[in-house]
Backbone as CSV, one residue per row, in Angstrom:
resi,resn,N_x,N_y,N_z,CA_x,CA_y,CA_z,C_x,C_y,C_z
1,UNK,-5.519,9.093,-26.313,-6.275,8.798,-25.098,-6.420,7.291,-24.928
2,UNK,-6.187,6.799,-23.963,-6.467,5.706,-23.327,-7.364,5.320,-23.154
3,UNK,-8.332,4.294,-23.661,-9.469,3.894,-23.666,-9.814,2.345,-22.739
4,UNK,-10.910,2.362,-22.004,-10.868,1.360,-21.028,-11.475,0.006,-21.965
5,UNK,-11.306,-1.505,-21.993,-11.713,-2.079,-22.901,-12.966,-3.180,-21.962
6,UNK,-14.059,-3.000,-22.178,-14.569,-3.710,-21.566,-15.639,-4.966,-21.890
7,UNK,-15.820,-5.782,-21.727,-16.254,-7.478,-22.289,-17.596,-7.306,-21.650
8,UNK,-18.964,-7.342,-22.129,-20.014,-7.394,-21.308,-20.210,-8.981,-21.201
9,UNK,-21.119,-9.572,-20.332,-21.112,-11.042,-19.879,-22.429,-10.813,-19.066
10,UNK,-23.609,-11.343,-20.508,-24.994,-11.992,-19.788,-25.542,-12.552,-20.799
11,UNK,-26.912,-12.979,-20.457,-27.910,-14.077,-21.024,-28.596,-13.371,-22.287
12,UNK,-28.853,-12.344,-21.571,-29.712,-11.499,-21.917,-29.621,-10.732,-22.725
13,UNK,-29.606,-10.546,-24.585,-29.158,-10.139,-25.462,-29.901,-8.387,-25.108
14,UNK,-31.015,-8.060,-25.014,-31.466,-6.587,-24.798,-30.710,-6.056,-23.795
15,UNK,-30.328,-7.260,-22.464,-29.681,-6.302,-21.550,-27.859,-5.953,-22.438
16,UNK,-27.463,-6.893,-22.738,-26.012,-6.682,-23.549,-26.371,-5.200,-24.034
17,UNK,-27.346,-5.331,-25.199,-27.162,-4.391,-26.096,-27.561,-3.458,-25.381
18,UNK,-28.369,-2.957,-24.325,-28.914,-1.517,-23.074,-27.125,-1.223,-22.983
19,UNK,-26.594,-2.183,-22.204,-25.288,-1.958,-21.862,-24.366,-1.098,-22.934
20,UNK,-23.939,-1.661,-24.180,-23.360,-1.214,-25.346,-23.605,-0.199,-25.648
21,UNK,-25.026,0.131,-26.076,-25.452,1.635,-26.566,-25.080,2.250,-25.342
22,UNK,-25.008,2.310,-24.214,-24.754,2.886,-23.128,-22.919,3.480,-23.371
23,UNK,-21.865,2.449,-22.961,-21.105,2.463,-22.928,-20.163,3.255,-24.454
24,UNK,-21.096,2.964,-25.588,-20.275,3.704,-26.549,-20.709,4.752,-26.889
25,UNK,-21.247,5.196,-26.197,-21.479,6.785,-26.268,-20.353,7.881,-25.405
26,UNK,-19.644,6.768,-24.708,-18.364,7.628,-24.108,-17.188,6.909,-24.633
27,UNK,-15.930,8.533,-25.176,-15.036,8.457,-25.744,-13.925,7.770,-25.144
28,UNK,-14.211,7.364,-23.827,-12.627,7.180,-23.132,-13.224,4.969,-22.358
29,UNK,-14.652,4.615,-23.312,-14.726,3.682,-22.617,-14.957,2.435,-24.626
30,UNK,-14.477,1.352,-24.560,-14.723,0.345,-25.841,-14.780,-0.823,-25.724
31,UNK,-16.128,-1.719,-25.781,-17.109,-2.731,-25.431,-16.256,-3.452,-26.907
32,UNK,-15.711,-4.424,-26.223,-14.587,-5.572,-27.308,-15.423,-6.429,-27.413
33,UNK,-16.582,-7.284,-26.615,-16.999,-8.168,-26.875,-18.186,-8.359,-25.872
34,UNK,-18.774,-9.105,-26.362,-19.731,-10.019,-25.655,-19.970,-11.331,-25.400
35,UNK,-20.500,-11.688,-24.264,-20.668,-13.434,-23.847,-21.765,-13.835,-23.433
36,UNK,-22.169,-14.967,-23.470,-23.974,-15.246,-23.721,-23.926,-16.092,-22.583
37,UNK,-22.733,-16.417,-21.691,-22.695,-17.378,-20.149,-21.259,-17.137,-20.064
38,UNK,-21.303,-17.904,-18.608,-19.676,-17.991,-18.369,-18.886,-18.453,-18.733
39,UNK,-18.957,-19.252,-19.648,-17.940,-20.404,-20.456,-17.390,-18.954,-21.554
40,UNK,-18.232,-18.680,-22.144,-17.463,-17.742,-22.841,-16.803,-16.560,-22.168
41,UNK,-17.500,-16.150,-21.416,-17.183,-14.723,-20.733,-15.410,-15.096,-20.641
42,UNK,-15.241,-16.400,-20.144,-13.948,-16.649,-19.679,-13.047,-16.907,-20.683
43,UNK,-13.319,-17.219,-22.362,-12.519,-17.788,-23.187,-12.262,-16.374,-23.929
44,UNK,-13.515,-15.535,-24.041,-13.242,-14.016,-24.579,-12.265,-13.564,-23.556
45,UNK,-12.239,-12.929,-22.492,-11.424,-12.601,-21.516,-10.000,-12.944,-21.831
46,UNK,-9.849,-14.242,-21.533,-8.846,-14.975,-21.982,-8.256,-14.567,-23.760
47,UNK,-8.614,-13.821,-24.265,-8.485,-13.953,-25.595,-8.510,-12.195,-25.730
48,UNK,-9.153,-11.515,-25.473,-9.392,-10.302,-25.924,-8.426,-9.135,-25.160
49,UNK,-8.725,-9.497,-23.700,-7.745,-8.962,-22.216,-8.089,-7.596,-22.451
50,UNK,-9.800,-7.542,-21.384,-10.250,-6.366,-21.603,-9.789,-5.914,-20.675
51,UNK,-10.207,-4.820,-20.082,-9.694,-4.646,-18.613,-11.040,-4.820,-17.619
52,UNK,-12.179,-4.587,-17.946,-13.157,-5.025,-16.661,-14.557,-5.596,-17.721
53,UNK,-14.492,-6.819,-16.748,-15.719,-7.896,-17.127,-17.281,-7.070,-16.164
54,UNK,-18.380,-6.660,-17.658,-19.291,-6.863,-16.772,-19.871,-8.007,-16.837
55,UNK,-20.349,-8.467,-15.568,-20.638,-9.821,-15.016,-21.963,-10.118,-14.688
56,UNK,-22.419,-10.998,-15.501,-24.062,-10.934,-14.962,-24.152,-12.708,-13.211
57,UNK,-24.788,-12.744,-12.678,-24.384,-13.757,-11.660,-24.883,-14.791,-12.304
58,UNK,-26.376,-14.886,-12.974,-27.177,-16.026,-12.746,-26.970,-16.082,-14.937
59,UNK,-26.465,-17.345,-15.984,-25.850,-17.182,-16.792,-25.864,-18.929,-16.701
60,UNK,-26.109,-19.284,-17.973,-26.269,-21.160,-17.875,-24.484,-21.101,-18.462
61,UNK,-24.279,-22.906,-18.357,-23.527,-23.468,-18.130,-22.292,-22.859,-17.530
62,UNK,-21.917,-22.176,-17.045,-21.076,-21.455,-16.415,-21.600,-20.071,-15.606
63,UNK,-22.037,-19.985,-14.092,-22.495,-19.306,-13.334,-20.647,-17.815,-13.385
64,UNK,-21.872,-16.641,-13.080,-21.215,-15.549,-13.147,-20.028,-15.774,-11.680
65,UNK,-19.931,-16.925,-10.752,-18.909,-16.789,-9.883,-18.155,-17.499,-9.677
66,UNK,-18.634,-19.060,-10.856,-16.827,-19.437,-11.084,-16.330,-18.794,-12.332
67,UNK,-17.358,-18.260,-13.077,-16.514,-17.617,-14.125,-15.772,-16.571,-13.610
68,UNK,-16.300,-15.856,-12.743,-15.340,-14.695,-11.527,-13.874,-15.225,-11.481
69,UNK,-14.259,-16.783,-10.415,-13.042,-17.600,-10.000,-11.800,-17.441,-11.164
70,UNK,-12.343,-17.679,-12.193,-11.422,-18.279,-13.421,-10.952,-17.006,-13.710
71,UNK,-11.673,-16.082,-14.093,-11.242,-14.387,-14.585,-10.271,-13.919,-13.534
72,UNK,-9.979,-14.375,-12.171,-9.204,-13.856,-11.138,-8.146,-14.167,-11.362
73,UNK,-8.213,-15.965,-11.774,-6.778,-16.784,-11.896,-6.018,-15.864,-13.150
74,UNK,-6.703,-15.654,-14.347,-6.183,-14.975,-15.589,-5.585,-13.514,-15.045
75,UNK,-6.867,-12.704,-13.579,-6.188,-11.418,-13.570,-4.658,-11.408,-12.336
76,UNK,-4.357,-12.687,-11.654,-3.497,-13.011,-11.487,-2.336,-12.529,-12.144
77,UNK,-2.337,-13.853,-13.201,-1.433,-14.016,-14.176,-1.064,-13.027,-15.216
78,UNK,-1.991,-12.157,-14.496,-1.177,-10.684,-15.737,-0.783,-9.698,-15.253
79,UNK,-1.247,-9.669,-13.593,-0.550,-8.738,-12.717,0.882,-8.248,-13.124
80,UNK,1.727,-9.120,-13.487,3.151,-8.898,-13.806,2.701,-8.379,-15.360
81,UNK,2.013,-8.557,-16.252,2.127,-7.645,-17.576,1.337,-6.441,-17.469
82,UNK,1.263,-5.685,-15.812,0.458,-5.273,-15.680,-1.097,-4.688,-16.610
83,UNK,-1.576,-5.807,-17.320,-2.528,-5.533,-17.489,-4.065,-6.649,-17.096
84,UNK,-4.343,-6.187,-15.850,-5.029,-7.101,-14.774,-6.784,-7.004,-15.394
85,UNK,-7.185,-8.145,-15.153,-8.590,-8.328,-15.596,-9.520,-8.011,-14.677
86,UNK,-10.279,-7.046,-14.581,-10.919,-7.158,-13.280,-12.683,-7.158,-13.174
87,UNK,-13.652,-7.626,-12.419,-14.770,-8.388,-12.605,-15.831,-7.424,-12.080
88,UNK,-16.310,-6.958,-12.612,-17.428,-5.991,-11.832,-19.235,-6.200,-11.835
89,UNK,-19.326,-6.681,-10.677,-20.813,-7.733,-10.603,-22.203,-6.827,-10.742
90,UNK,-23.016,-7.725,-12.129,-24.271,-6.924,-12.245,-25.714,-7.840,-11.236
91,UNK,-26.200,-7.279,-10.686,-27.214,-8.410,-9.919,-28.728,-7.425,-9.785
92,UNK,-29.264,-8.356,-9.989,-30.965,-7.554,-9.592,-31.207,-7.281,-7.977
93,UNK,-29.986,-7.520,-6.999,-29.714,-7.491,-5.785,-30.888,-8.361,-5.081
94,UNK,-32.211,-8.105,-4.985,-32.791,-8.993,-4.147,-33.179,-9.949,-4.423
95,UNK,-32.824,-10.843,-5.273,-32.321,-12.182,-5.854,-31.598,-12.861,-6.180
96,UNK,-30.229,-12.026,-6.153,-28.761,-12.916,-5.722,-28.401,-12.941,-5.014
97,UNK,-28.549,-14.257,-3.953,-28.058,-14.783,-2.764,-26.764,-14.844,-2.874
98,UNK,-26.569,-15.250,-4.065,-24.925,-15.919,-4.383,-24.140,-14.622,-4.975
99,UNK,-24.000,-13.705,-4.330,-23.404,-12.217,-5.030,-22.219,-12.239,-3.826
100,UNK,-22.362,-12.664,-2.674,-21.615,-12.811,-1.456,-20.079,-13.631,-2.142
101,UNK,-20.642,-14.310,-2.108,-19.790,-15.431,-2.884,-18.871,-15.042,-3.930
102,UNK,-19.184,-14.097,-4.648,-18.760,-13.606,-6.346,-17.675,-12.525,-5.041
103,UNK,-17.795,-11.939,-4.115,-17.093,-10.900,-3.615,-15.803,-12.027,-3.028
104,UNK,-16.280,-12.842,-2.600,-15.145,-14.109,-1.651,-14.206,-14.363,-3.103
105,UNK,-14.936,-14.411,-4.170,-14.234,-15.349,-5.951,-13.444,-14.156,-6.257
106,UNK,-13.312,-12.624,-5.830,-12.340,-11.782,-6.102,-13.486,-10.720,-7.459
107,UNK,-14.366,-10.734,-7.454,-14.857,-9.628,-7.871,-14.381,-8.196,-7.188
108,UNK,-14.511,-7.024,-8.510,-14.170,-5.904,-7.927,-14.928,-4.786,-7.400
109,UNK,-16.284,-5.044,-7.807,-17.573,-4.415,-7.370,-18.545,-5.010,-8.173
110,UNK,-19.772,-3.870,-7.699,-21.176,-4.524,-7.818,-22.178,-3.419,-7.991
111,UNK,-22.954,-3.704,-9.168,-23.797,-2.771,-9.940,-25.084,-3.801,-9.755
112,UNK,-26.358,-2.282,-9.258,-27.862,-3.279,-9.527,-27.553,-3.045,-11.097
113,UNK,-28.749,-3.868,-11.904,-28.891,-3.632,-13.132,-30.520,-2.217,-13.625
114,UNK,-30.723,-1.731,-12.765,-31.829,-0.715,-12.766,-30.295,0.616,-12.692
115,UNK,-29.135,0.231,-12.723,-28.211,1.636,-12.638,-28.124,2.720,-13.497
116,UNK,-27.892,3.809,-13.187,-27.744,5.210,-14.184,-27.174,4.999,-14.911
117,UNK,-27.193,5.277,-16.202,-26.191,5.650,-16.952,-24.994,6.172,-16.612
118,UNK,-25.246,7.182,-15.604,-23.568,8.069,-15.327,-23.379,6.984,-14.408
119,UNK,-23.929,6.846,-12.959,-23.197,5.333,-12.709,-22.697,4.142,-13.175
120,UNK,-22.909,3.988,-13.921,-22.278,2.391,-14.901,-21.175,3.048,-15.486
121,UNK,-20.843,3.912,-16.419,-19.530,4.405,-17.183,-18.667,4.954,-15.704
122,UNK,-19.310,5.407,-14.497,-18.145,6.067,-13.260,-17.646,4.655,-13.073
123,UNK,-18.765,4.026,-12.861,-17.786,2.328,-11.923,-17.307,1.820,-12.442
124,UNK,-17.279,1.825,-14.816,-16.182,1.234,-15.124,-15.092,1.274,-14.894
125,UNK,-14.840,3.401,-14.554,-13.623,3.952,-14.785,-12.713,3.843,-13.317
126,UNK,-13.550,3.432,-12.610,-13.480,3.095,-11.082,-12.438,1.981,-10.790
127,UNK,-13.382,1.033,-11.676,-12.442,-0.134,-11.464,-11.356,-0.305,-12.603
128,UNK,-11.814,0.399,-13.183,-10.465,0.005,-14.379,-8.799,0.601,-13.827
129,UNK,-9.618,1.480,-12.907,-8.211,2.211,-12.161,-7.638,1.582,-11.171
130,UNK,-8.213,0.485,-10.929,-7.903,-0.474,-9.831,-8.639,-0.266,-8.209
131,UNK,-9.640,1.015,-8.251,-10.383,0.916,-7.142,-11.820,-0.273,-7.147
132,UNK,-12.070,0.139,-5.730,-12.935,-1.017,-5.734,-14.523,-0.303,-5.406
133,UNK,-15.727,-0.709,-6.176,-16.474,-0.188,-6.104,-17.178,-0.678,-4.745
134,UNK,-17.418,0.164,-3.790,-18.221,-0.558,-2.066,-19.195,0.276,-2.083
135,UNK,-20.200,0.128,-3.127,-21.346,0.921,-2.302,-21.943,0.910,-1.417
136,UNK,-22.229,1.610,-0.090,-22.894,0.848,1.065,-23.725,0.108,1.221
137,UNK,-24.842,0.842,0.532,-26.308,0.118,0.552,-26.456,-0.814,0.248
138,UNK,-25.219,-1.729,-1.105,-25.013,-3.036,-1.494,-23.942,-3.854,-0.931
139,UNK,-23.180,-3.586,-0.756,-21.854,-3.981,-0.250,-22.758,-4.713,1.176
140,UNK,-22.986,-3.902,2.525,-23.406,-3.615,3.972,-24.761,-4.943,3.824
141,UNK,-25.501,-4.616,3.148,-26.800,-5.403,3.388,-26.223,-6.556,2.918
142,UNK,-25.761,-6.871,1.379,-25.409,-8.812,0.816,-24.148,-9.447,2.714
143,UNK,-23.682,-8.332,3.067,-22.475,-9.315,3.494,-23.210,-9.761,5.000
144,UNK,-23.922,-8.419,5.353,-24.896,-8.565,6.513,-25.969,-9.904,6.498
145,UNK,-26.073,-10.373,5.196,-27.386,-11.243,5.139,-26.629,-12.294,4.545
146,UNK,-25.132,-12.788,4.665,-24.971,-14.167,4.122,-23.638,-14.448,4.728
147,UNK,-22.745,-13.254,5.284,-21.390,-13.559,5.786,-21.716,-14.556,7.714
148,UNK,-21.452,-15.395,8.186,-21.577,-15.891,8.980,-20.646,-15.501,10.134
149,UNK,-20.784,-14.474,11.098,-20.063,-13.472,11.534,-19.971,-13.937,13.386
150,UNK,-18.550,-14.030,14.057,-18.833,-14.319,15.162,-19.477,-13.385,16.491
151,UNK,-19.063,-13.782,17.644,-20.032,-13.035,18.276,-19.219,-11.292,17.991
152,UNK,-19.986,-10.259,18.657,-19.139,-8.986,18.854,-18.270,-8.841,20.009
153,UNK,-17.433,-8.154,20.140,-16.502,-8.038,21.370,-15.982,-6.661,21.016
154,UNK,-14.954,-5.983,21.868,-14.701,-4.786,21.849,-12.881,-5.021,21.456
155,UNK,-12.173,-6.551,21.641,-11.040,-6.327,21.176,-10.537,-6.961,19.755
156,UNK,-9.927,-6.794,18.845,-9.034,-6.752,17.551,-9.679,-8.963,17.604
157,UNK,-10.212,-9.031,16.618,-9.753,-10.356,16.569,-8.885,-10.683,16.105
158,UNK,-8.427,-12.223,16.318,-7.162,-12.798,16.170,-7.073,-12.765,14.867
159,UNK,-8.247,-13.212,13.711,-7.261,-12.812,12.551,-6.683,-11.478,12.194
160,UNK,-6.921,-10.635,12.944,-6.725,-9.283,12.428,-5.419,-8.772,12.839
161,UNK,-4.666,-9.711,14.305,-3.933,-9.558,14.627,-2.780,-8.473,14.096
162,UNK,-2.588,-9.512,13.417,-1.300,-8.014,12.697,-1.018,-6.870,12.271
163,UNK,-2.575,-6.497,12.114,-2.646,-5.521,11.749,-2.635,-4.028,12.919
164,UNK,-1.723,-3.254,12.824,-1.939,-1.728,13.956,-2.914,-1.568,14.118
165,UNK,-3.271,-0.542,15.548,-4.912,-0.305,15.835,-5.167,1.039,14.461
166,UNK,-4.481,1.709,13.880,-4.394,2.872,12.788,-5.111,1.912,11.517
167,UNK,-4.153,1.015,11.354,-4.853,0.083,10.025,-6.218,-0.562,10.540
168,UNK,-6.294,-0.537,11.948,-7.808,-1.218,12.209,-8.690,-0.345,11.756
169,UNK,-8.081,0.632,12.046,-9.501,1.740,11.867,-9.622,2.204,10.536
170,UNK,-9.129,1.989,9.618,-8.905,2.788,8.228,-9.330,1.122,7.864
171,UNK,-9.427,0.069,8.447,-10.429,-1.003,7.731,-12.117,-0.930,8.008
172,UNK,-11.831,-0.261,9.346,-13.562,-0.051,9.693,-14.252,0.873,8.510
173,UNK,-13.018,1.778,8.201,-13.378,2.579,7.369,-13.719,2.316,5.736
174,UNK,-13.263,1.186,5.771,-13.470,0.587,4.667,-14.511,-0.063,4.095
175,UNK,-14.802,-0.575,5.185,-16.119,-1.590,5.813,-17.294,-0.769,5.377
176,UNK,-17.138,0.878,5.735,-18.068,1.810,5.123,-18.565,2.156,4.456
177,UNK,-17.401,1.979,3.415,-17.752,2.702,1.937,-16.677,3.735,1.714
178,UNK,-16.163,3.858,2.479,-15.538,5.522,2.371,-13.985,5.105,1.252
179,UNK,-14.435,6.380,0.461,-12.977,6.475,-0.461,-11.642,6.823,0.809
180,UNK,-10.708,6.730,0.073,-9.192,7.174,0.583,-9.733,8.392,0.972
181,UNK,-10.196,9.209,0.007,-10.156,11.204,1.040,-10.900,11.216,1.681
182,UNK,-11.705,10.816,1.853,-12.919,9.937,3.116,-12.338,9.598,4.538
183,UNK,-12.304,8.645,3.958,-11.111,8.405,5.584,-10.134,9.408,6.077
184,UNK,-9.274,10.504,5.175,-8.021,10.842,5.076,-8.760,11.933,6.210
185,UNK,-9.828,12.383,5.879,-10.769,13.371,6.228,-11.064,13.122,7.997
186,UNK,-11.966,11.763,8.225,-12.354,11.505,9.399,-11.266,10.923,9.883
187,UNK,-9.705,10.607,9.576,-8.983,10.545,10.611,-7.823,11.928,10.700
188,UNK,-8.663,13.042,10.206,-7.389,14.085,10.152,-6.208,13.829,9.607
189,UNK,-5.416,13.340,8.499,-4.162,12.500,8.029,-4.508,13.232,6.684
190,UNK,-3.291,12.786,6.254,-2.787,12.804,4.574,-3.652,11.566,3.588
191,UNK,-3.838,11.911,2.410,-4.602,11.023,1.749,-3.270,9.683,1.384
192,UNK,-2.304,10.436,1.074,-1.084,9.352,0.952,-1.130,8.731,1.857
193,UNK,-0.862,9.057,3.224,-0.723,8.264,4.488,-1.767,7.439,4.726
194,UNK,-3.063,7.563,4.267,-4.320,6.410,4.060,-3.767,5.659,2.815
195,UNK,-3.356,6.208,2.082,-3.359,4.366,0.802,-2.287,3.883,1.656
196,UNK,-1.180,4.599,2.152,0.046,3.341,2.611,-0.986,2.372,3.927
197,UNK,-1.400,3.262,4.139,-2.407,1.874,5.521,-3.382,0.919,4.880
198,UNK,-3.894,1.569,3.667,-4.712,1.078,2.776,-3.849,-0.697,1.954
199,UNK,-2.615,0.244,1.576,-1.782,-1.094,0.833,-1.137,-1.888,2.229
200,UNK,-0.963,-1.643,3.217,-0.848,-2.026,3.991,-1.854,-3.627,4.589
201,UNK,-2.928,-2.848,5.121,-4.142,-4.132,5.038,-4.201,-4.980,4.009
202,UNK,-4.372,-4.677,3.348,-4.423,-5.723,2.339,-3.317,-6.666,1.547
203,UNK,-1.844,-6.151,2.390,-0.991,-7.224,2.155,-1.438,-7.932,3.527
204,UNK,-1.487,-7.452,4.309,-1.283,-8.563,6.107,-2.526,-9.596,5.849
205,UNK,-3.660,-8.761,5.132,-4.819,-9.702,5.157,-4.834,-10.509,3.771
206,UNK,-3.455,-11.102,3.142,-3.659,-11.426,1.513,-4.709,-11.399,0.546
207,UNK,-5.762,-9.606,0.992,-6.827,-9.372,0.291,-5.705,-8.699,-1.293
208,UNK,-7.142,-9.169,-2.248,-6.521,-8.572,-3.311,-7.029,-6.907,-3.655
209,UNK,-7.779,-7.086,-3.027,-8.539,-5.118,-3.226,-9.510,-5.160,-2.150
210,UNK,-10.068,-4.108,-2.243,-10.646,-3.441,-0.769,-12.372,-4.389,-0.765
211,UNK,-12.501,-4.887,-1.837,-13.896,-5.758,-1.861,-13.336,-6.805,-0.582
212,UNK,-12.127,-7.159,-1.074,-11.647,-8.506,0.052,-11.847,-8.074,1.679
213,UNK,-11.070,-7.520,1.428,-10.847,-6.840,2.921,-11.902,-6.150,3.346
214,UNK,-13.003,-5.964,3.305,-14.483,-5.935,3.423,-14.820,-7.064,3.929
215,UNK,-14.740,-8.423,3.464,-15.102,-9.298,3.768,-14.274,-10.394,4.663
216,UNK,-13.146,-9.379,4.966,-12.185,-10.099,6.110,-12.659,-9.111,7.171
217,UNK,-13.015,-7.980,7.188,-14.005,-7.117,8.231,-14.935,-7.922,8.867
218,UNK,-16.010,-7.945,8.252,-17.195,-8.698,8.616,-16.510,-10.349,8.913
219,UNK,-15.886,-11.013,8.317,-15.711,-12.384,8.738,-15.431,-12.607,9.732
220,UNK,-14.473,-11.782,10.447,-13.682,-11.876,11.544,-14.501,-10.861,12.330
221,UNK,-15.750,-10.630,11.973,-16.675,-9.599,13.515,-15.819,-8.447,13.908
222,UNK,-14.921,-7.555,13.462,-14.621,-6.547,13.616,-15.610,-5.083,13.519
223,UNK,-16.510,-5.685,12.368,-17.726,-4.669,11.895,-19.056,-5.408,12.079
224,UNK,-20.084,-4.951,12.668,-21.199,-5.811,12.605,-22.480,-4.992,12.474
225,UNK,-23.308,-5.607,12.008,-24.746,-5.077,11.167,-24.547,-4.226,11.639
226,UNK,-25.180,-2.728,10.765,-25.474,-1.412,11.859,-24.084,-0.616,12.253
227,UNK,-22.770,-1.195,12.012,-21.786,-0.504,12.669,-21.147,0.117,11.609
228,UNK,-21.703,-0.625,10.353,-20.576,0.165,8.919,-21.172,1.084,8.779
């Protein structure tokens, strides 16, 4: 069995260890290391090649979103060995302003730290698979309260241009929350025929996963407060 390898990354030695006892109690998930700020988070990473960083935001000498930045450049550079690093953000939510930001630096989702147990081991396995965690309630409110969004209008903005009115809408859909059978569902279609629109967007929009392209939604006023 394939086991997911994952690096925890915070200040906070009780929260590390909440995390750990958590995580090794399931057979298919193995906590390689730990980091006490971002300077390390990024040299373990760099060194261990877990597959998903949990990420705390607020972390001295190295903040949880250039250490993001840096963990992106590394999950870059391994895309081709396909084994990609990917960043999954822990925040007390109504005190990280700067969580917006960590989504722009290529994070792959976002966990409060009050989360379930069965939620924290689903969203490892989530992202370790290369999906992207959009919960609404977090995703909708941080981008609503920090993305700087133009006016509304009823046609395609120009950055979106390239994209078909089919891929427009399977981004609105995105914008939502909604998984692939989600969408596959509310547009009557094949679940295949949603990831090809799915991989689609996100080459035209050089997003790297569906966190991005969330935030090429809202940037470009395609989705606005209230509409996801």
């Amino acid at each position: 069995m394939t086991r997911t390898r994952v690096l925890i990354a915070d200040d906070q030695a009780l929260v590390r260890g909440g995390f750990r006892l958590i995580l090794e109690t399931q057979n298919d998930i193995e906590v390689v290391g730990e980091a006490v700020d971002g300077v390390q988070a990024v040299e373990l990473a760099g060194r261990l090649r877990p597959d998903v960083v949990l990420m705390d935001v607020r972390m001295p000498r190295l903040d949880g979103i250039q250490a993001t930045r840096r963990l992106v450049g590394l999950r870059d550079a391994a895309q081709a060995a396909g084994t990609p690093i990917r960043v999954l953000i822990l925040t007390t939510f109504d005190h990280d302003e700067y969580v917006y930001e960590a989504m722009r630096a290529g994070a792959s989702g976002f966990l409060l730290k009050t989360v379930r147990p069965g939620q924290l081991t689903a969203a490892i396995r989530d992202i370790a698979a290369g999906d992207a965690l959009l919960a609404p309630d977090i995703t909708r409110r941080l981008i609503e309260q920090f993305v700087r969004r133009p006016p509304p209008g009823s046609a395609i903005p120009p950055a979106l241009g390239a994209l078909t009115s089919r891929e427009v809408d399977v981004l609105r859909l995105i914008a939502r929350g909604l998984s692939n059978a989600e969408i596959a569902a509310e547009l009557v279609v094949g679940e295949t025929t949603v990831r090809t629109h799915v991989t689609r967007n996100l080459a035209k929009l050089g997003a790297r996963d569906r966190v991005q392209a969330v935030v090429a939604a809202y940037e470009s006023g395609l989705v606005q407060p209230g509409s996801a």
